[in-house]
C-alpha positions as CSV (number, residue, x, y, z in Angstrom):
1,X,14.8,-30.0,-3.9
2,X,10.9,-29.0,-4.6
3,X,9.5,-25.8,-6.2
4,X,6.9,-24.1,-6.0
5,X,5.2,-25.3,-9.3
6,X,4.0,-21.7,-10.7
7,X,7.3,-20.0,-10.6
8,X,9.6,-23.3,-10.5
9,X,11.3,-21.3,-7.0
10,X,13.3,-24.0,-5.5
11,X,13.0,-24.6,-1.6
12,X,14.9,-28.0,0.6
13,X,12.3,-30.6,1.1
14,X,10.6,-31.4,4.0
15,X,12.1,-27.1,4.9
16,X,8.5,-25.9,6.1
17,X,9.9,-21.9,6.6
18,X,11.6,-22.4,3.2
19,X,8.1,-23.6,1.5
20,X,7.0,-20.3,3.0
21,X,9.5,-18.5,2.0
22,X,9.3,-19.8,-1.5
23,X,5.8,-18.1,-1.6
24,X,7.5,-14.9,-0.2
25,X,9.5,-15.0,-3.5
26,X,6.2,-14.9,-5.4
27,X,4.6,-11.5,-3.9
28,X,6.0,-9.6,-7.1
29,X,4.1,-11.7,-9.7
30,X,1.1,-11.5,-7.7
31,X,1.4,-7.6,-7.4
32,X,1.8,-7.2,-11.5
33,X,-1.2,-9.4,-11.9
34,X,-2.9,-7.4,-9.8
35,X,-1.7,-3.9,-11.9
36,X,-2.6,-6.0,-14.9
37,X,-6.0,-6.5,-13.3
38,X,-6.4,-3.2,-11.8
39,X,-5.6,-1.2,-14.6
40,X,-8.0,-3.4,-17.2
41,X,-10.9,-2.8,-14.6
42,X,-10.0,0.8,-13.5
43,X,-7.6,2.5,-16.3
44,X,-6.4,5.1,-14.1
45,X,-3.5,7.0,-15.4
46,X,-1.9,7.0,-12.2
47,X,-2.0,3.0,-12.0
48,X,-1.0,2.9,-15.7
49,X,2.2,5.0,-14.8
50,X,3.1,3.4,-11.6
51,X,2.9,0.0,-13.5
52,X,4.8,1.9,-16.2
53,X,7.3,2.8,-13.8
54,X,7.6,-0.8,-12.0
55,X,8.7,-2.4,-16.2
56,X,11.5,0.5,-16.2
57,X,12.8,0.4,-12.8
58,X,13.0,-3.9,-14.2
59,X,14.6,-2.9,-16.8
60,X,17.5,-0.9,-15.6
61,X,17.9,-3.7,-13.1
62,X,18.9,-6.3,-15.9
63,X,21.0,-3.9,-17.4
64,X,22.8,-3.0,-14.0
65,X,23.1,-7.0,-13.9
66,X,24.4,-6.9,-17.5
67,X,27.0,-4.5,-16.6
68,X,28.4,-5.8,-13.0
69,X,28.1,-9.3,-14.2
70,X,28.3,-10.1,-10.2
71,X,27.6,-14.2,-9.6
72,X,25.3,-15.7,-7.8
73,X,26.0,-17.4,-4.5
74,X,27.3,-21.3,-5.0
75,X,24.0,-22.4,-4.2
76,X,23.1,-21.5,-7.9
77,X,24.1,-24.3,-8.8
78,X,21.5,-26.6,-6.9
79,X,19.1,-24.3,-8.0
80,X,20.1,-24.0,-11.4
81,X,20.7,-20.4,-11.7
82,X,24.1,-19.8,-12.0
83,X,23.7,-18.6,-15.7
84,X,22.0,-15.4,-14.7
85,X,23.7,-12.7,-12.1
86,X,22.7,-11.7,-8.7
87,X,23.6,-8.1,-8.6
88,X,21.6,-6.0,-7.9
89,X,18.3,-8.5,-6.5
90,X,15.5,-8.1,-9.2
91,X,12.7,-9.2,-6.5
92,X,14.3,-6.6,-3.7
93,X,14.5,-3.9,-6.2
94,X,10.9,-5.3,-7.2
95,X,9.4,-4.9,-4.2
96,X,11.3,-1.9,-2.9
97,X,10.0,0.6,-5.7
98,X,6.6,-0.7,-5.1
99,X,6.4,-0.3,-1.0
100,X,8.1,3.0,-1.2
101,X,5.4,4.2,-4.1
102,X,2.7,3.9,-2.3
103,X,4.6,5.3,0.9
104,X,4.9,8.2,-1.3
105,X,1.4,8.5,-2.8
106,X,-0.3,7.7,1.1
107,X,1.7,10.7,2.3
108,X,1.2,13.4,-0.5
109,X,-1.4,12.1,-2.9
110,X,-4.6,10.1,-0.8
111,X,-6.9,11.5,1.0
112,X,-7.7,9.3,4.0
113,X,-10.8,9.7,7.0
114,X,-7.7,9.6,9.9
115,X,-4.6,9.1,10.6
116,X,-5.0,5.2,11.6
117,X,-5.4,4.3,7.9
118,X,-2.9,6.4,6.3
119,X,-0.2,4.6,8.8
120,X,-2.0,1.5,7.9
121,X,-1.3,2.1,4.0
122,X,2.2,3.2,4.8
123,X,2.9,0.1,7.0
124,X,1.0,-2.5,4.5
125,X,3.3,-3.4,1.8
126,X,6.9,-3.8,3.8
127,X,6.2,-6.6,5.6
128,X,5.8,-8.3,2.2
129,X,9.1,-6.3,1.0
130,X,10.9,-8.0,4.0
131,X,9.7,-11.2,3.6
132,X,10.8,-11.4,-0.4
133,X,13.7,-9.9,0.1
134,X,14.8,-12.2,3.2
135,X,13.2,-15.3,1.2
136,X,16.2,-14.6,-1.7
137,X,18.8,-14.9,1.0
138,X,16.7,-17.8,3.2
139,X,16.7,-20.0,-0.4
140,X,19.9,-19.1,-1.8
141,X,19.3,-17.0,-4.8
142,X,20.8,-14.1,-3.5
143,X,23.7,-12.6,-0.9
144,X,22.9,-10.1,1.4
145,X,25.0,-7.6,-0.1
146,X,22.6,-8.4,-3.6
147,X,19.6,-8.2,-2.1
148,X,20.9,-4.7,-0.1
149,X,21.8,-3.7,-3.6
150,X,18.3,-4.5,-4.8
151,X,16.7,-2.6,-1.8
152,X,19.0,0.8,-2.5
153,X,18.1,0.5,-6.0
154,X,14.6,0.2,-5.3
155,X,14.4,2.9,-3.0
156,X,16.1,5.4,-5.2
157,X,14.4,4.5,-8.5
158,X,11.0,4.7,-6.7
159,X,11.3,8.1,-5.1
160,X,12.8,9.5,-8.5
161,X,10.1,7.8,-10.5
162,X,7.5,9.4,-7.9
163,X,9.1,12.9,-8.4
164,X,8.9,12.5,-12.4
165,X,5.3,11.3,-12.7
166,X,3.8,13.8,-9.7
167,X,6.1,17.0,-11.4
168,X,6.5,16.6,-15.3
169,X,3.7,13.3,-15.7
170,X,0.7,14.7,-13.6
171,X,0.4,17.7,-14.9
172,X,-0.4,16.2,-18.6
173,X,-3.3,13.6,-17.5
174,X,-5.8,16.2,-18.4
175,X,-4.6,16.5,-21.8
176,X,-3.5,12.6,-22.1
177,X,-7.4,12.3,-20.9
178,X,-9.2,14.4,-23.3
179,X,-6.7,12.7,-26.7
180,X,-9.4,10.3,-28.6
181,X,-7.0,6.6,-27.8
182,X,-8.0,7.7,-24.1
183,X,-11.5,8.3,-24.6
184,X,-12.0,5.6,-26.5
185,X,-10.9,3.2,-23.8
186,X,-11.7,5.0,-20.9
187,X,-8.6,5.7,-19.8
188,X,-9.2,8.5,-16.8
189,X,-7.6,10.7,-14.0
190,X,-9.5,10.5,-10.9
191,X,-6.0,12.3,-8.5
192,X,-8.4,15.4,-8.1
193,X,-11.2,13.3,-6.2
194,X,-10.8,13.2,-2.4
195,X,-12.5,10.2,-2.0
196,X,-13.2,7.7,-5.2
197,X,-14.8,5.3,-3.7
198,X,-17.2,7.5,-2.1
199,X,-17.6,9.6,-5.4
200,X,-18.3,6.2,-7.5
201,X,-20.9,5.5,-4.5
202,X,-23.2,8.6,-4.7
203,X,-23.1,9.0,-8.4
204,X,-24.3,5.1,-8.6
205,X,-27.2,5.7,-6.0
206,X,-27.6,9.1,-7.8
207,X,-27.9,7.3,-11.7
208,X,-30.0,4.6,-9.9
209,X,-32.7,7.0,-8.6
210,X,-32.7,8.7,-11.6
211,X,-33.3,5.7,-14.1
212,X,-35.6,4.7,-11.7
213,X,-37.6,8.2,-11.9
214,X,-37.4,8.3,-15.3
215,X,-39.0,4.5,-15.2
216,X,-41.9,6.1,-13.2
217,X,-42.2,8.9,-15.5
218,X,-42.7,6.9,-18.6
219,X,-45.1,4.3,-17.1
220,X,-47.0,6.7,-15.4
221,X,-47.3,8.4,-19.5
222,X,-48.3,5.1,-20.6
């Protein structure tokens, strides 16, 4: 058996799909570094509450396992997992919340220019939900009925966690925005801009004419 080195996920040598697949199993670490990344560069409350809701929905998933105590398939022991349970799938629940989150906020939250790119959106992430969650069967790690487990628990802790932060969560940012921790780290709500990126745009062509003027003003008092 090899693994792929930066999670140690164990595919058959010489298995070409199952290296593939292997990478499949690693499309959850690669989205929470890219929370980890997006909310150091942006510190958007909703990103910080979607990422909030991701470490919850993991949690609750390791005490499911805790509970149900369900075993891994017998290829756990090749892979050297058999001391941890398989019920329900961690990566399928993973992966699950995440695609149907931003289903959710590309349907009621975002503004988009037509209808092309909010099916886009919607579309984008389940491919790469289908792909983890068929890689956990593919390698061994899971049973079908863990990783279906994984996907139901997914789906319903992503659409409850989408009611909770858009109905009781949303409502605060303005005040969570305006409290001095926020300030001081520029922590911000930008769900009441159409457009952000066009927004960010025109203020930075706006703030460079300005400096600019102000450049020409002052040499011109020189």
């Amino acid at each position: 058996m090899k693994a792929v080195a930066v999670a140690h996920v164990k595919y058959e040598e010489g298995d070409g799909f199952g290296h593939l697949m292997a990478w499949a199993s690693l499309f959850p670490l690669l989205i929470l570094a890219g929370f980890v990344s997006l909310i150091i560069f942006r510190r958007e409350l909703q990103t910080i509450t979607f990422f909030m809701g991701i470490i919850i929905s993991g949690i609750c998933s390791e005490h499911i396992k805790s509970e149900v105590k369900q075993a891994r398939p017998l290829t756990c022991e090749v892979l050297e997992m058999c001391d941890s349970h398989g019920w329900p799938s961690n990566h399928s629940q993973f992966m699950t919340f995440f695609s149907i989150y931003i289903t959710y906020m590309a349907l009621f939250k975002w503004s988009f220019s037509d209808s092309f790119t909010r099916g886009f959106t919607i579309a984008c992430p389940w491919p790469f939900a289908i792909a983890t969650m068929y890689s956990r069967i593919y390698l061994g790690y899971h049973t079908t009925s863990q990783v279906v487990a994984g996907f139901c628990a997914g789906l319903i802790m992503g659409s409850l966690w989408f009611l909770t932060v858009n109905m009781l969560i949303a409502p605060l940012f303005p005040s969570i925005e305006n409290t001095r921790l926020a300030r001081a780290l520029y922590i911000r709500d930008s769900s009441h801009i159409p457009n952000v990126m066009l927004f960010e745009y025109n203020n930075s062509i706006a703030a460079r004419k300005q400096a600019s003027q102000a450049a020409e003003s002052k040499s011109s008092k020189d």
